[in-house]
mmCIF file of the N, C-alpha and C atoms, coordinates in Angstrom:
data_MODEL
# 
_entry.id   MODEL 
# 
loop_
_atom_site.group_PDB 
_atom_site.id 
_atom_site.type_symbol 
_atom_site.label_atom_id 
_atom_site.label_alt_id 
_atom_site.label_comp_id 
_atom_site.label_asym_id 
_atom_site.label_entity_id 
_atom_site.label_seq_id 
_atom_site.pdbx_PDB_ins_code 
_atom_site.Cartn_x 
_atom_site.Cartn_y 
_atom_site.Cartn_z 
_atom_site.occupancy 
_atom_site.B_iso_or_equiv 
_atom_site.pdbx_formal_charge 
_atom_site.auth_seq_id 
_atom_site.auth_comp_id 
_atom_site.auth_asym_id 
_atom_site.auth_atom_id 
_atom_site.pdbx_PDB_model_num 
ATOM 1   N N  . UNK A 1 1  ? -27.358 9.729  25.903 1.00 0.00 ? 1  UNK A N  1 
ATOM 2   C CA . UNK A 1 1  ? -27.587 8.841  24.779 1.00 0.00 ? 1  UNK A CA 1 
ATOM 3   C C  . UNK A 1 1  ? -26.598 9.197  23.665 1.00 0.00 ? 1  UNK A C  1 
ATOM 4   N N  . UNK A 1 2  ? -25.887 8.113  23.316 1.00 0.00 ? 2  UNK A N  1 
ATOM 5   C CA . UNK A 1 2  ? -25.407 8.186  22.056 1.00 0.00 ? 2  UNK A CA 1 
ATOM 6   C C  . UNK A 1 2  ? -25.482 8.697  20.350 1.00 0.00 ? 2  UNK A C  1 
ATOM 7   N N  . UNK A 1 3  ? -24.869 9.847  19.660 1.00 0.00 ? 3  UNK A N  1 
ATOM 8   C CA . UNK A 1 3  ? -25.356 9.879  18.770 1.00 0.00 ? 3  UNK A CA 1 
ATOM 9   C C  . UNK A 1 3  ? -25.223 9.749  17.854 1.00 0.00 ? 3  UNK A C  1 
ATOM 10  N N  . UNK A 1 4  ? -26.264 8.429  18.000 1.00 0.00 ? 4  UNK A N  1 
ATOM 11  C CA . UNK A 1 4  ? -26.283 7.951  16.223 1.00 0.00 ? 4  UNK A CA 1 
ATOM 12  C C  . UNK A 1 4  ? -28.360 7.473  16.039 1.00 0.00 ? 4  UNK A C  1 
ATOM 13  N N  . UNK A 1 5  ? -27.968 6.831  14.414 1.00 0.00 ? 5  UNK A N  1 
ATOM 14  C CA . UNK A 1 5  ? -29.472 7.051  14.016 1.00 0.00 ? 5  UNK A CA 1 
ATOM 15  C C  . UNK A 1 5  ? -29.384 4.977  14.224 1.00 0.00 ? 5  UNK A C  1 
ATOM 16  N N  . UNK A 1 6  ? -30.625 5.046  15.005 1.00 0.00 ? 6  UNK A N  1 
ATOM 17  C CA . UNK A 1 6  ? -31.179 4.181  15.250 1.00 0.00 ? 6  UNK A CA 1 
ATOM 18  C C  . UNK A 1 6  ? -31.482 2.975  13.447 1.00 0.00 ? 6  UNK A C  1 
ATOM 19  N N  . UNK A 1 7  ? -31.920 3.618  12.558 1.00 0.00 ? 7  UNK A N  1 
ATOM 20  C CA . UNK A 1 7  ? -31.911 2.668  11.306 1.00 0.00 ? 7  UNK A CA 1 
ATOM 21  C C  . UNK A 1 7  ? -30.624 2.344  10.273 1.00 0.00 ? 7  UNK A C  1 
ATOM 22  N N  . UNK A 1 8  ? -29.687 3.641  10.319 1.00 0.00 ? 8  UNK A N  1 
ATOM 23  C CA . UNK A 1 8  ? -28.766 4.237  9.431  1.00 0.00 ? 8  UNK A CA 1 
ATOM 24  C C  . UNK A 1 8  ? -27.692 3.440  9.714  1.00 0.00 ? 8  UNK A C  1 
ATOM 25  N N  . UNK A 1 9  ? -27.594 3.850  11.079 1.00 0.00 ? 9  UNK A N  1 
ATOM 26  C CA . UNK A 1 9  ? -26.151 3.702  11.987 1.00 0.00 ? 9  UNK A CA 1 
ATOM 27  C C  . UNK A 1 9  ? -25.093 5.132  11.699 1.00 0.00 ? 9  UNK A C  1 
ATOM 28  N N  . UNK A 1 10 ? -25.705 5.990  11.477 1.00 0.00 ? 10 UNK A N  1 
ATOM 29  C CA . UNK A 1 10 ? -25.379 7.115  11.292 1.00 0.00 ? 10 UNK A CA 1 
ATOM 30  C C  . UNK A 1 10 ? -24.484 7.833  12.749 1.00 0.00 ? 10 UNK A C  1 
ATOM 31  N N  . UNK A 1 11 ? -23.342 8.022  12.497 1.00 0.00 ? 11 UNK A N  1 
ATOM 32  C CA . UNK A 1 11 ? -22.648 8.299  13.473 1.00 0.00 ? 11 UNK A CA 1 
ATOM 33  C C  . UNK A 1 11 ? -21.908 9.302  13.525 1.00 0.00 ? 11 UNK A C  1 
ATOM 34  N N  . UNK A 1 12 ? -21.364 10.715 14.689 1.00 0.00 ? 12 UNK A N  1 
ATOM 35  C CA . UNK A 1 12 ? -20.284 11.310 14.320 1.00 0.00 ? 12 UNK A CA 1 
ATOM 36  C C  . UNK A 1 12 ? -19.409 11.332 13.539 1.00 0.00 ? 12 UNK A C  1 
ATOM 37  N N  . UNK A 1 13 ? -18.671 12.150 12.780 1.00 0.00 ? 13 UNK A N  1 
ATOM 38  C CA . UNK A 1 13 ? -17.733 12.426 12.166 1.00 0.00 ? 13 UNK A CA 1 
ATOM 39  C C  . UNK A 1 13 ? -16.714 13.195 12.508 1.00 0.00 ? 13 UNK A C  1 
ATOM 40  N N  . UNK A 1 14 ? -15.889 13.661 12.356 1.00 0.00 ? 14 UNK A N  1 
ATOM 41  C CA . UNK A 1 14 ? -14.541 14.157 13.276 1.00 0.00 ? 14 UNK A CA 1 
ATOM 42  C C  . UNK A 1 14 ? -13.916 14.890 12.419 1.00 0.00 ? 14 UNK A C  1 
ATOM 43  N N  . UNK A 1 15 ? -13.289 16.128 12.671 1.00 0.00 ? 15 UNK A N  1 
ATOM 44  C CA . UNK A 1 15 ? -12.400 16.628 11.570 1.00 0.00 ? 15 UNK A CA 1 
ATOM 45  C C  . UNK A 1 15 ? -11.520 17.566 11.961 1.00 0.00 ? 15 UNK A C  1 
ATOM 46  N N  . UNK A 1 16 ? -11.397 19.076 11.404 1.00 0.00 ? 16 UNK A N  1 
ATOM 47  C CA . UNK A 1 16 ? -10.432 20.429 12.324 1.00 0.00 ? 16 UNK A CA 1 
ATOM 48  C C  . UNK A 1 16 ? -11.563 21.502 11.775 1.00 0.00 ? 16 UNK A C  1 
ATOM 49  N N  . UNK A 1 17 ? -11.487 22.533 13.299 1.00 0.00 ? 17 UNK A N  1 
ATOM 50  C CA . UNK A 1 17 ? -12.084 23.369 12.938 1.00 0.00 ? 17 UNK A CA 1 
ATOM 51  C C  . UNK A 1 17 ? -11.055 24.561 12.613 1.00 0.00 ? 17 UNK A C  1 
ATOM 52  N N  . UNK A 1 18 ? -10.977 25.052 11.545 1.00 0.00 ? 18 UNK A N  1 
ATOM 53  C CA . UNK A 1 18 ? -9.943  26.071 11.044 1.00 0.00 ? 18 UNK A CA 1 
ATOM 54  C C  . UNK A 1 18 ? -9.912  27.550 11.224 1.00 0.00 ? 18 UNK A C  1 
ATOM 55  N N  . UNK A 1 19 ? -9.411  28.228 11.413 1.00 0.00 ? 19 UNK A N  1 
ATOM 56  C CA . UNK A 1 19 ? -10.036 29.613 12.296 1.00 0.00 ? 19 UNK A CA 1 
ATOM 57  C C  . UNK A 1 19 ? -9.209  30.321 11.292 1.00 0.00 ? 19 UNK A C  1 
ATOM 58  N N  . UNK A 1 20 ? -9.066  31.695 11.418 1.00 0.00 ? 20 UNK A N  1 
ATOM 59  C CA . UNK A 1 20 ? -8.581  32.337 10.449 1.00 0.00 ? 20 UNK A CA 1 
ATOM 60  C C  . UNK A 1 20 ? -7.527  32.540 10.108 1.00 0.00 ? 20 UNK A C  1 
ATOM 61  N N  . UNK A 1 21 ? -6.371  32.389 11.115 1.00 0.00 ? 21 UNK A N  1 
ATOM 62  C CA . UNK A 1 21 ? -5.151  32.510 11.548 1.00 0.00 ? 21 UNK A CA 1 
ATOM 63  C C  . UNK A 1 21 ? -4.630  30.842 10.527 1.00 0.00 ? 21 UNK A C  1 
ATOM 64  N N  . UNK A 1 22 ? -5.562  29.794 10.929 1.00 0.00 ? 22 UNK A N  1 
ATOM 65  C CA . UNK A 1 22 ? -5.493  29.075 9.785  1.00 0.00 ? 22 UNK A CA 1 
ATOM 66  C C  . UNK A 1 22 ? -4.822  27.711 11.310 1.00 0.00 ? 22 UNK A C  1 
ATOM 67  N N  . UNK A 1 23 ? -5.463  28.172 12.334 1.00 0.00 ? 23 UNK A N  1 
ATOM 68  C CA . UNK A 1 23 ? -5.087  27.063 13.548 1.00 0.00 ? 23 UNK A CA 1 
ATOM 69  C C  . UNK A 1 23 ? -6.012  25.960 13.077 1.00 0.00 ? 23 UNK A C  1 
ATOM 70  N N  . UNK A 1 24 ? -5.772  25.005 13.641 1.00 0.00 ? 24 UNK A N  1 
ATOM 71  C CA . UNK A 1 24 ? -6.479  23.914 13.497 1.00 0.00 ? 24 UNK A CA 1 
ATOM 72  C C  . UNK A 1 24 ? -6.903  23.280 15.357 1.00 0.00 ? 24 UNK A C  1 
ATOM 73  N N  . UNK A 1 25 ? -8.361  23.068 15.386 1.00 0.00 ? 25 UNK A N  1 
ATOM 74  C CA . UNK A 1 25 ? -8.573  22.072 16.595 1.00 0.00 ? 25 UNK A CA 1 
ATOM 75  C C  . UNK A 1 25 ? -10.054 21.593 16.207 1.00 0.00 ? 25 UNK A C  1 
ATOM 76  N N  . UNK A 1 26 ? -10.094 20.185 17.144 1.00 0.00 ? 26 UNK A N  1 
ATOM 77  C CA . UNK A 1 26 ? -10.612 19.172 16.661 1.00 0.00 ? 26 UNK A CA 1 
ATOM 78  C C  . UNK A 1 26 ? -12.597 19.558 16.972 1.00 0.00 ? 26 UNK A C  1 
ATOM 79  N N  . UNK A 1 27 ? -12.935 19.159 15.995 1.00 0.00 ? 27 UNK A N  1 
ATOM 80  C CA . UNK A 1 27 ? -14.847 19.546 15.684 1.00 0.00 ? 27 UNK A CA 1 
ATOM 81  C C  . UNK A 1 27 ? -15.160 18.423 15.514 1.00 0.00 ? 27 UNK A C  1 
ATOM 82  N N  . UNK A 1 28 ? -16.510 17.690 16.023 1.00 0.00 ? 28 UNK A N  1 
ATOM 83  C CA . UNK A 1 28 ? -17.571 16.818 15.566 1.00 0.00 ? 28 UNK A CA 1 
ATOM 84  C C  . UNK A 1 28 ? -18.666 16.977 14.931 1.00 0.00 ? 28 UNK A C  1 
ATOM 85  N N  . UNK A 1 29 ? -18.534 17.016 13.996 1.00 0.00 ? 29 UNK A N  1 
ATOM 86  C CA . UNK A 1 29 ? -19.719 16.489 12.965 1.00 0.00 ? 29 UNK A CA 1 
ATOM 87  C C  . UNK A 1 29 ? -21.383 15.394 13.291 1.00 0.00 ? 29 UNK A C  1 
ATOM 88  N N  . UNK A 1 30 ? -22.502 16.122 13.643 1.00 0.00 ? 30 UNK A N  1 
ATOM 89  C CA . UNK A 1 30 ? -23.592 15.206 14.197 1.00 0.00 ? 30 UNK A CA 1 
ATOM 90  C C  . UNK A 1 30 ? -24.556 15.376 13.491 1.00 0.00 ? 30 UNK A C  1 
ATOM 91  N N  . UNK A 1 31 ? -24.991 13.927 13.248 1.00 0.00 ? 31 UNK A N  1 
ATOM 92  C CA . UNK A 1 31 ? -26.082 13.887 12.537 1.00 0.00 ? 31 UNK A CA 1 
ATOM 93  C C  . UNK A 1 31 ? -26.678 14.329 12.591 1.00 0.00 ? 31 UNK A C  1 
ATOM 94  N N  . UNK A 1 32 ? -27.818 14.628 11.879 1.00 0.00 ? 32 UNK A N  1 
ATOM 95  C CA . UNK A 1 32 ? -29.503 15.125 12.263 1.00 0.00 ? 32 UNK A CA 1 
ATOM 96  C C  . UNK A 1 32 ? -30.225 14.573 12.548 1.00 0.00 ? 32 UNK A C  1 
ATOM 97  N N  . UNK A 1 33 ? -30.165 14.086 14.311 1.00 0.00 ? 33 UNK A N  1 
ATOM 98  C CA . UNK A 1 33 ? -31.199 13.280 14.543 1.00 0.00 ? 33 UNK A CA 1 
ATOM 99  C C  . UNK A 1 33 ? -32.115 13.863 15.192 1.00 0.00 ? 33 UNK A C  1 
ATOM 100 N N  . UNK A 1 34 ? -33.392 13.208 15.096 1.00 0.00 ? 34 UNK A N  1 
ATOM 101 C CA . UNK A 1 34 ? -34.813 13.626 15.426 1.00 0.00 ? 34 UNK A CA 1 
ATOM 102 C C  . UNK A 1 34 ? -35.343 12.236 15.611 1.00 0.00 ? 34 UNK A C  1 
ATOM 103 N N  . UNK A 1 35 ? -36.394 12.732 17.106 1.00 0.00 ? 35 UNK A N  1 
ATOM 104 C CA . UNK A 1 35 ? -37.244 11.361 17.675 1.00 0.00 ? 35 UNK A CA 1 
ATOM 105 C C  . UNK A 1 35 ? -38.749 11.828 17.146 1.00 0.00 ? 35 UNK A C  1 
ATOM 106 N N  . UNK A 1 36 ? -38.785 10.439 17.068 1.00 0.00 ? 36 UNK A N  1 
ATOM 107 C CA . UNK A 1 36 ? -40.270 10.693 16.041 1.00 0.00 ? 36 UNK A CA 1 
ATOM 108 C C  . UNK A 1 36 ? -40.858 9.070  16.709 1.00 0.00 ? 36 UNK A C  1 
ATOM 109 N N  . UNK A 1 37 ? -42.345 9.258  16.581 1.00 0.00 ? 37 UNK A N  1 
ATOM 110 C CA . UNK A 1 37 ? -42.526 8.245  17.290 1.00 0.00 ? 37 UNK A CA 1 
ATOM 111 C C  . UNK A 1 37 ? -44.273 7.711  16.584 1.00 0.00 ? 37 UNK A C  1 
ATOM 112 N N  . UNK A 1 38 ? -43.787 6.565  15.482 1.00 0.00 ? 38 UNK A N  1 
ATOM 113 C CA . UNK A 1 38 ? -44.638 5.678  14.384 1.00 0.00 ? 38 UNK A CA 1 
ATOM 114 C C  . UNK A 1 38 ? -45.258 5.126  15.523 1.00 0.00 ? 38 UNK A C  1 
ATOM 115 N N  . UNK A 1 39 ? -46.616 4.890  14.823 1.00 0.00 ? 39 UNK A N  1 
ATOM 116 C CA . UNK A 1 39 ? -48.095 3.776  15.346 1.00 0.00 ? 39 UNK A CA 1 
ATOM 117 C C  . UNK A 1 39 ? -47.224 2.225  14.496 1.00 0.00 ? 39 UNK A C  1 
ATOM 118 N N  . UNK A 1 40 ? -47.405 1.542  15.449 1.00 0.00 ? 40 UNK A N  1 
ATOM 119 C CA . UNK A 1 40 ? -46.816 -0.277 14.967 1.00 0.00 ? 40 UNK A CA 1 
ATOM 120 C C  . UNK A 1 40 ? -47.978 -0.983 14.887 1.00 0.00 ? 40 UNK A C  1 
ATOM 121 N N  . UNK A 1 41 ? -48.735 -1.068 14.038 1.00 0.00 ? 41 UNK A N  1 
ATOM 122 C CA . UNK A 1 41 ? -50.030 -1.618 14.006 1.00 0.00 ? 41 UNK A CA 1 
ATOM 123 C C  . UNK A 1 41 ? -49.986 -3.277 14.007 1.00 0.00 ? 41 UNK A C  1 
ATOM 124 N N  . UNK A 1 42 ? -49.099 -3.452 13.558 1.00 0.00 ? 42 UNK A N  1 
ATOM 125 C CA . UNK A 1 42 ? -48.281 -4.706 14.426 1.00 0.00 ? 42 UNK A CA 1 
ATOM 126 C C  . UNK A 1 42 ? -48.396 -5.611 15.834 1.00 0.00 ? 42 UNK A C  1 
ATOM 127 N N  . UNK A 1 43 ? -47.874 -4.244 16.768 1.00 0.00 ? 43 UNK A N  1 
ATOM 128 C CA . UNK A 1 43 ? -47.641 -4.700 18.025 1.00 0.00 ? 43 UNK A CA 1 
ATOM 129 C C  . UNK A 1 43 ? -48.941 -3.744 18.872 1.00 0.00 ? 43 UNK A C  1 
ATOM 130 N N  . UNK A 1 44 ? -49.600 -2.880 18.072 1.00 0.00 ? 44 UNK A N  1 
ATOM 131 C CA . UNK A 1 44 ? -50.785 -2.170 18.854 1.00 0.00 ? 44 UNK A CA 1 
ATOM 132 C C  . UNK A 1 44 ? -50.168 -1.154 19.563 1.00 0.00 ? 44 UNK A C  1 
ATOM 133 N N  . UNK A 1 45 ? -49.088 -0.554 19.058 1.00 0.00 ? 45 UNK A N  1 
ATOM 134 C CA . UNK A 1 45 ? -48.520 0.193  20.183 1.00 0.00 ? 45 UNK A CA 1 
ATOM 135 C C  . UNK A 1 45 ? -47.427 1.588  19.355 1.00 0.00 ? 45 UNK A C  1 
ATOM 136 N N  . UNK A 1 46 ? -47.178 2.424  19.629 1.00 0.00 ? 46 UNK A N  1 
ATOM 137 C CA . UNK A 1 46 ? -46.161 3.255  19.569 1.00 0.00 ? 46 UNK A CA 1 
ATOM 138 C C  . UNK A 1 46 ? -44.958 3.486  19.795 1.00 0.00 ? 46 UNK A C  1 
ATOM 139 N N  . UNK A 1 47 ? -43.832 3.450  18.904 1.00 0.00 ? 47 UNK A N  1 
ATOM 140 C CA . UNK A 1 47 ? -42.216 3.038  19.151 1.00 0.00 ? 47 UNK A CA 1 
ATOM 141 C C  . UNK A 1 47 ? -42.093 4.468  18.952 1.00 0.00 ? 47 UNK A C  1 
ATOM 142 N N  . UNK A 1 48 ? -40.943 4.397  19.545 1.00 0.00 ? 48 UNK A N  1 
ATOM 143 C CA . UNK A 1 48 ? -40.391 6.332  20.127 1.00 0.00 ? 48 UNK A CA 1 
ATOM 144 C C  . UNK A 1 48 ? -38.961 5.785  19.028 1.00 0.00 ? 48 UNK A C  1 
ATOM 145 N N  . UNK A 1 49 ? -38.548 6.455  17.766 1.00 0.00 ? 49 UNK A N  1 
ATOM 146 C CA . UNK A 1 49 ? -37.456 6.148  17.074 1.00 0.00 ? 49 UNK A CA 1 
ATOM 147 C C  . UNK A 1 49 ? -36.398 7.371  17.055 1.00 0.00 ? 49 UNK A C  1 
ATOM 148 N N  . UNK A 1 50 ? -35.440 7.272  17.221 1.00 0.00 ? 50 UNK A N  1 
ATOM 149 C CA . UNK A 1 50 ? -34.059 8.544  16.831 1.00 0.00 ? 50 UNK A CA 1 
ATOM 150 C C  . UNK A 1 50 ? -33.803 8.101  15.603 1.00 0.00 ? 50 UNK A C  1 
ATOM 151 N N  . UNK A 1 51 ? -34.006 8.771  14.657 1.00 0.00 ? 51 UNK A N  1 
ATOM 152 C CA . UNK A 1 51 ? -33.624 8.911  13.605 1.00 0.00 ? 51 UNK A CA 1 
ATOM 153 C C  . UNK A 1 51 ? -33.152 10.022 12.921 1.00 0.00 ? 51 UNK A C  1 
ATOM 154 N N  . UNK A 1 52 ? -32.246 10.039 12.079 1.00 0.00 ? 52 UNK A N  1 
ATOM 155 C CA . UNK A 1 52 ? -31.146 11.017 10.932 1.00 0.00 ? 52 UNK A CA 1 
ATOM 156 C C  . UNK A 1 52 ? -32.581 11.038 10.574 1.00 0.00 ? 52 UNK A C  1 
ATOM 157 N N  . UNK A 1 53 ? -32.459 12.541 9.868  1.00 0.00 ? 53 UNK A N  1 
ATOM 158 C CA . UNK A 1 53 ? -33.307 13.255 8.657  1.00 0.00 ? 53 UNK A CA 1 
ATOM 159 C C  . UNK A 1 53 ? -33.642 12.170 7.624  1.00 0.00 ? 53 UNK A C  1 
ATOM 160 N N  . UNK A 1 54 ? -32.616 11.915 7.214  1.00 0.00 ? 54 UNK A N  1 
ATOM 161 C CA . UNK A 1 54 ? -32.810 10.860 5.884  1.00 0.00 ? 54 UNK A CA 1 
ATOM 162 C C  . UNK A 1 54 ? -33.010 9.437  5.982  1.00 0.00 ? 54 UNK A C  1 
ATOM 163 N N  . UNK A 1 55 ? -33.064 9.264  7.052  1.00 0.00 ? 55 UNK A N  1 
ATOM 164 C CA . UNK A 1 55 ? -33.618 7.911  7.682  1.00 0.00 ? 55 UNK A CA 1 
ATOM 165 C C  . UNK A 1 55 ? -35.376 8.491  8.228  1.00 0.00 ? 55 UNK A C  1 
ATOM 166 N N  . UNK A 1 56 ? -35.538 9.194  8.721  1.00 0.00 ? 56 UNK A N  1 
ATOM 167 C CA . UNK A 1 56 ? -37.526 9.550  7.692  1.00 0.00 ? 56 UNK A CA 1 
ATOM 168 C C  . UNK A 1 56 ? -37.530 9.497  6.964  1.00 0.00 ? 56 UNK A C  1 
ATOM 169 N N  . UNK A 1 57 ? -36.937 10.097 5.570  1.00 0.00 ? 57 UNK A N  1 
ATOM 170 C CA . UNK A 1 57 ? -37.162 10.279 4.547  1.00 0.00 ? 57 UNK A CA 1 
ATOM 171 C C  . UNK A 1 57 ? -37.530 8.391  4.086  1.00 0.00 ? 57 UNK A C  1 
ATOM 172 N N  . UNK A 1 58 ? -36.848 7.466  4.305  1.00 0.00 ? 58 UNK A N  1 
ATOM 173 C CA . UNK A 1 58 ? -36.562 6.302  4.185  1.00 0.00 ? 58 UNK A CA 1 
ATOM 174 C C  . UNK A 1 58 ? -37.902 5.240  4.808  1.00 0.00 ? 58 UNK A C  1 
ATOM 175 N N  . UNK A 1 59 ? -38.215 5.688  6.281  1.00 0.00 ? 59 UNK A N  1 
ATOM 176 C CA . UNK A 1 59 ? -39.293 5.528  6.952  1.00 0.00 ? 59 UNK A CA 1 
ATOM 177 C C  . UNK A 1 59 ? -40.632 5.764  6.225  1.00 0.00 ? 59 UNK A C  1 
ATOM 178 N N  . UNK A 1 60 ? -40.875 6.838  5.370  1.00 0.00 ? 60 UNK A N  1 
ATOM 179 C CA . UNK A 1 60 ? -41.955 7.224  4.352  1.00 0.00 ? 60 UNK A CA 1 
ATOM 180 C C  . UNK A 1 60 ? -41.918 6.385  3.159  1.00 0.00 ? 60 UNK A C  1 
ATOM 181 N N  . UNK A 1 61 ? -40.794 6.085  2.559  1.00 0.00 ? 61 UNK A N  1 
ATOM 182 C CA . UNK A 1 61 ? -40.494 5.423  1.486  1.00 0.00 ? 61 UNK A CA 1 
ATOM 183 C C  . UNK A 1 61 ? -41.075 3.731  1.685  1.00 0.00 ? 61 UNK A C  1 
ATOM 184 N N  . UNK A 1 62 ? -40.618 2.850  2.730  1.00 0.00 ? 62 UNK A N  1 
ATOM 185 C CA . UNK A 1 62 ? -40.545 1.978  3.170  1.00 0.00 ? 62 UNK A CA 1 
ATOM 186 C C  . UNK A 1 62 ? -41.464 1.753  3.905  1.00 0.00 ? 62 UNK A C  1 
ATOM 187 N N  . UNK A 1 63 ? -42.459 2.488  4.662  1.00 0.00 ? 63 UNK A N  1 
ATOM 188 C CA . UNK A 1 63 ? -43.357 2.036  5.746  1.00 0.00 ? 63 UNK A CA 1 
ATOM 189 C C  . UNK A 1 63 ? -42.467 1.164  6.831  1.00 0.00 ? 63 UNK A C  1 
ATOM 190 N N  . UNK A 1 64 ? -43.001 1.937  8.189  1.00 0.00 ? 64 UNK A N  1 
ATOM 191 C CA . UNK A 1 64 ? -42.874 1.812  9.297  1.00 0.00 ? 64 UNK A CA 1 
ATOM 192 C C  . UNK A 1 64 ? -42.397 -0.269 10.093 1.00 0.00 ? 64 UNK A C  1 
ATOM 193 N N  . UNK A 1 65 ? -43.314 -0.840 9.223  1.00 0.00 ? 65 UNK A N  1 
ATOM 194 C CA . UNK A 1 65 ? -42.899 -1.881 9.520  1.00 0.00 ? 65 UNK A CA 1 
ATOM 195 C C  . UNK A 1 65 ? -41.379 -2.911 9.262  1.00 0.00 ? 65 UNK A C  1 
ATOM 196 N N  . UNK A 1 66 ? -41.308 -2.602 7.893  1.00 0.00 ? 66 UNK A N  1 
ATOM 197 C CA . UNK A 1 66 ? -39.976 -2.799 7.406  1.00 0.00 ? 66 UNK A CA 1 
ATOM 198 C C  . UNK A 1 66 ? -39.031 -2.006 8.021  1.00 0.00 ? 66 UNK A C  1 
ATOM 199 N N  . UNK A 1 67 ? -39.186 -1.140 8.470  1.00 0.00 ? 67 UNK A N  1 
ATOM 200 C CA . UNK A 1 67 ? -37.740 0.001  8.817  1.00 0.00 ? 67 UNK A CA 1 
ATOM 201 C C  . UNK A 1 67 ? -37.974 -0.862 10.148 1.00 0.00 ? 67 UNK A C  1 
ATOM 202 N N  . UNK A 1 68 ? -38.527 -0.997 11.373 1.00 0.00 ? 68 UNK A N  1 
ATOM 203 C CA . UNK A 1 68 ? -38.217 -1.474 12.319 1.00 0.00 ? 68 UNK A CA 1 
ATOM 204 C C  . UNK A 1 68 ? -37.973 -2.930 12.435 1.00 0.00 ? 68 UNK A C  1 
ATOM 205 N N  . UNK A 1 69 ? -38.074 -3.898 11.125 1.00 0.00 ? 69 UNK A N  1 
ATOM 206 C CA . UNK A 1 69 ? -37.666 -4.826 10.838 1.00 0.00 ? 69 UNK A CA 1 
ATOM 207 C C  . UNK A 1 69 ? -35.957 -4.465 10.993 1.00 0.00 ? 69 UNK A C  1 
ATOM 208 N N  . UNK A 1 70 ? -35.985 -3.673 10.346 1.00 0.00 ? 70 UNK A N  1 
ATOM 209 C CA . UNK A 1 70 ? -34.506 -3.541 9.809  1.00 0.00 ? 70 UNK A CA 1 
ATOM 210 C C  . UNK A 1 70 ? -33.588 -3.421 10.794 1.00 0.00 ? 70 UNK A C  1 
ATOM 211 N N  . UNK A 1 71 ? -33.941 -2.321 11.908 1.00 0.00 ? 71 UNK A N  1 
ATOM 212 C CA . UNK A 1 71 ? -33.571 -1.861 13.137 1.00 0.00 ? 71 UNK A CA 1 
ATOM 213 C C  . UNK A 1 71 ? -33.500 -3.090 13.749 1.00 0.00 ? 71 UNK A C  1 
ATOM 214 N N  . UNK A 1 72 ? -34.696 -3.770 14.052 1.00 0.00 ? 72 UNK A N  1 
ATOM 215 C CA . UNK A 1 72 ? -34.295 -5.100 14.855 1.00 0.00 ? 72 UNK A CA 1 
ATOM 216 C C  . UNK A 1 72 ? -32.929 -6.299 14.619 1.00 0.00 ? 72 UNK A C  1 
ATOM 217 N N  . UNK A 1 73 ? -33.008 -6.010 13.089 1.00 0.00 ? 73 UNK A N  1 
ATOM 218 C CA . UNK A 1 73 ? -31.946 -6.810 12.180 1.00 0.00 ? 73 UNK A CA 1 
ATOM 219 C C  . UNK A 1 73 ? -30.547 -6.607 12.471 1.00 0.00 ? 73 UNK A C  1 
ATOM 220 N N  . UNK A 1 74 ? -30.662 -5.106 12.947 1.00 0.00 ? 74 UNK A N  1 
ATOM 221 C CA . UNK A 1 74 ? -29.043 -4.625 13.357 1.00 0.00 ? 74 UNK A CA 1 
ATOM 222 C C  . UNK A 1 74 ? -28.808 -4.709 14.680 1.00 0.00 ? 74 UNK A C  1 
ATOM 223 N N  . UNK A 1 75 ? -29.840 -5.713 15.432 1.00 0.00 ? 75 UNK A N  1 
ATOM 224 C CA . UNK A 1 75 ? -30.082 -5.972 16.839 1.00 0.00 ? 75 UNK A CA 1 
ATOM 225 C C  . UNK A 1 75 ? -29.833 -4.858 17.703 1.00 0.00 ? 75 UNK A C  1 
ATOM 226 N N  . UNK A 1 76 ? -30.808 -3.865 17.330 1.00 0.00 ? 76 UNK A N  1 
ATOM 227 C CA . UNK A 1 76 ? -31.201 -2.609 18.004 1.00 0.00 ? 76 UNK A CA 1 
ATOM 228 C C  . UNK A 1 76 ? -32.481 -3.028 18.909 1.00 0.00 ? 76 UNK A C  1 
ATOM 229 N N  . UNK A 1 77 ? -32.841 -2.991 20.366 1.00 0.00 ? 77 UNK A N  1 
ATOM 230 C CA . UNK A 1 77 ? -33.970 -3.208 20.885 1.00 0.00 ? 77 UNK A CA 1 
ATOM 231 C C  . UNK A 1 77 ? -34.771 -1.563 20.803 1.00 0.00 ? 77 UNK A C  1 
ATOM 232 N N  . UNK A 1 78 ? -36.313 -2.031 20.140 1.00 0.00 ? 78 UNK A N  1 
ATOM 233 C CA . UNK A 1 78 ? -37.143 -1.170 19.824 1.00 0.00 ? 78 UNK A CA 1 
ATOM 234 C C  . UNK A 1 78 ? -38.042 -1.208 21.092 1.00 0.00 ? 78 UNK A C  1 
# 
């Protein structure tokens, strides 16, 4: 599976990893994702979500229904 955050679109980042000598070779940067898995009182059922740290944080803010609104919006199948 790919990693990125299911609400965010939170994706790798790319850069150099620098060593002491002062070489440079190439590092990825990954989100903090975590599966967490909301009651959809909605649909009667339980969605399994990957989400960045701060995309919970967002999930709490917003309630569960809107965030998977949102997800659907970025035509993500939930």
């Amino acid at each position: 599976m790919s990693a990125h955050c299911m609400l965010t679109g939170a994706r790798p980042g790319f850069g150099n990893r620098i060593s002491h000598s002062h070489r440079r070779t190439s590092r990825r940067f990954d989100p903090n994702l975590q599966t967490r898995r909301y009651w959809l009182p909605s649909e009667g059922r339980y969605v399994r979500l990957r989400l960045s740290a701060r995309a919970v944080r967002t999930v709490d803010a917003i309630g569960v229904e809107a965030a998977v609104a949102r997800i659907r919006a970025r035509g993500v199948r939930v």
